[in-house]
N, C-alpha and C positions, 0 to 999 in steps of 0.2 A: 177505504183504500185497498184492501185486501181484496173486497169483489172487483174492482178497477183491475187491477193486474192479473185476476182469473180469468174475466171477462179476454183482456188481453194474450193471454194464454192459451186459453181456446179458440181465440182466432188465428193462431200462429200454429196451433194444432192442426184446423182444419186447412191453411192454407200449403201448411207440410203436405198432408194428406192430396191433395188434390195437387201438386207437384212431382209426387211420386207417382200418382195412378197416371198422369200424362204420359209421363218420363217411360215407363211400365207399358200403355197404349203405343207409343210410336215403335219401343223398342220390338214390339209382337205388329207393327204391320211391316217394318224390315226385313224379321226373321221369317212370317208369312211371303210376303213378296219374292224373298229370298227361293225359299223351298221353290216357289210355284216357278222360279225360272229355272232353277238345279231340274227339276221334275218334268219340266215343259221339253228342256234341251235333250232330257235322257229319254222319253218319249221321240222324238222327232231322231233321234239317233235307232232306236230300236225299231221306228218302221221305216226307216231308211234300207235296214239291213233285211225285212222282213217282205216287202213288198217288191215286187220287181218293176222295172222300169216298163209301163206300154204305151208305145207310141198310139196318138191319133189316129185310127182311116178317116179317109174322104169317102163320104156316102156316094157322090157321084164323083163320073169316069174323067179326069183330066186331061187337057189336050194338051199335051208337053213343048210342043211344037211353038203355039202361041203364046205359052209362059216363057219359053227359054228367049222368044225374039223381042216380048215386052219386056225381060230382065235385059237382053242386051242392046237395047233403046234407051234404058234409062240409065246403063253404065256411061253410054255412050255419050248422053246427053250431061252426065255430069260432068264429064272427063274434059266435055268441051265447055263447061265453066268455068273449071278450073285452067284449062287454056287462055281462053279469057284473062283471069286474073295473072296468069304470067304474064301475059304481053303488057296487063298495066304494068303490071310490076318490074319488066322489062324498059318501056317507055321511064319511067320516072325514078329506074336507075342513068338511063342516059342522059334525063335532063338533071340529074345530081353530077354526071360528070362532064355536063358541059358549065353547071355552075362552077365548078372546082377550075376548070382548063381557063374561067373568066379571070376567078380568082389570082389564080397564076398570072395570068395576064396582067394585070394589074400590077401585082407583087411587083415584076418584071420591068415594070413603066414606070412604077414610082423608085426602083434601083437605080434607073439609067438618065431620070429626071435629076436624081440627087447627081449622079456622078455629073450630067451636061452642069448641075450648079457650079462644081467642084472646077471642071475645065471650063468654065466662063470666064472669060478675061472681065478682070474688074476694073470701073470706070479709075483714071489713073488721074489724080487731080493733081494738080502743080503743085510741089513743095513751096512752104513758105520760106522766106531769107532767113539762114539760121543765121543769127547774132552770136559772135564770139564770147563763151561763157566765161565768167570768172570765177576762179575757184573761189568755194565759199570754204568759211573758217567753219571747221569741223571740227569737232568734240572729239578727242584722243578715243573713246569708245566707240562712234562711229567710221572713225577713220581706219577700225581694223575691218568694218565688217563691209564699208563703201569701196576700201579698196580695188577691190575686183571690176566693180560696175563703174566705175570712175575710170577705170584705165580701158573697159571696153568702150565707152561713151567715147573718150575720146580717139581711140581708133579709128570707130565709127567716124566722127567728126571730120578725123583727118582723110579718110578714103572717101567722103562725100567733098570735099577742098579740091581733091586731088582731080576727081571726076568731073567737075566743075569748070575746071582747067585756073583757078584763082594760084595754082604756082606753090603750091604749099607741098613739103614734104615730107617723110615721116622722119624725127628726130634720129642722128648717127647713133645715138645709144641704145634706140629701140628697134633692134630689125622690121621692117615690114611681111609681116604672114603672107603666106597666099596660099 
């Protein structure tokens, strides 16, 4: 049992061990890598300051003449691409705002479509013969809340009598509105 647990022991030993030399291995290529850019940056700084700037010559004689009219051909030539994409861009703002002017239009026609519904005279179909009602027996709870609509009804009734010319007129106790 004892070499069992040694055994174990030392495996847990070695695997310590090879956990910390990893751990140890990465930690020194960071701090290497590190340096080598601190090192690389303070180089490139110092012969920055150490070198002077020297431009190019051109071995042979340049004709300035032909470069300046080949640079101002291809200004030229871009200038009138970009031309080009204004005028698209000019077109297919106008056809945006001839869609919009449709739009409106529309809007416009369907406003005055509703109002023509509004001023349409509606088909007027003959009144049926209103039959003389009789008052129905009404429940003391209903009869505070019918009151109102009970006495326009019958207004109503008598100003359609009236209209008719059937000779009927509004009771002396009830003045007639107008």
């Amino acid at each position: 049992m004892n070499f069992i647990f040694g055994i174990i022991i030392v495996a847990m030993f070695i695997l310590a061990l090879r956990v910390i030399w990893a751990t140890a291995f990465q930690l020194l290529v960071i701090v290497k890598s590190g340096l080598s850019a601190i090192l690389g940056h303070y180089m490139q700084r110092s012969a920055r300051k150490a070198v002077p700037v020297v431009l190019p010559r051109i071995s042979q004689e340049v004709d300035w003449e032909a470069m300046s009219e080949t640079v101002r051909r291809e200004i030229q030539r871009r200038n009138s691409g970009s031309g080009n994409e204004l005028d698209r861009l000019e077109l297919q703002y106008q056809a945006k705002q001839k869609t919009i002017k449709l739009y409106e239009a529309e809007i416009e026609i369907a406003k005055l479509e509703r109002e023509l519904h509004k001023i349409k005279p509606v088909d007027v179909s003959p009144e049926p013969e209103v039959k003389k009602r009789r008052k129905a027996k009404t429940q003391p709870a209903q009869a505070v809340t019918d009151d109102h609509s009970s006495k326009t009804a019958q207004q109503v009734f008598q100003l359609r009598e009236a209209l008719k010319g059937g000779g009927a007129t509004p009771p002396n106790n009830q003045p007639a509105r107008h």
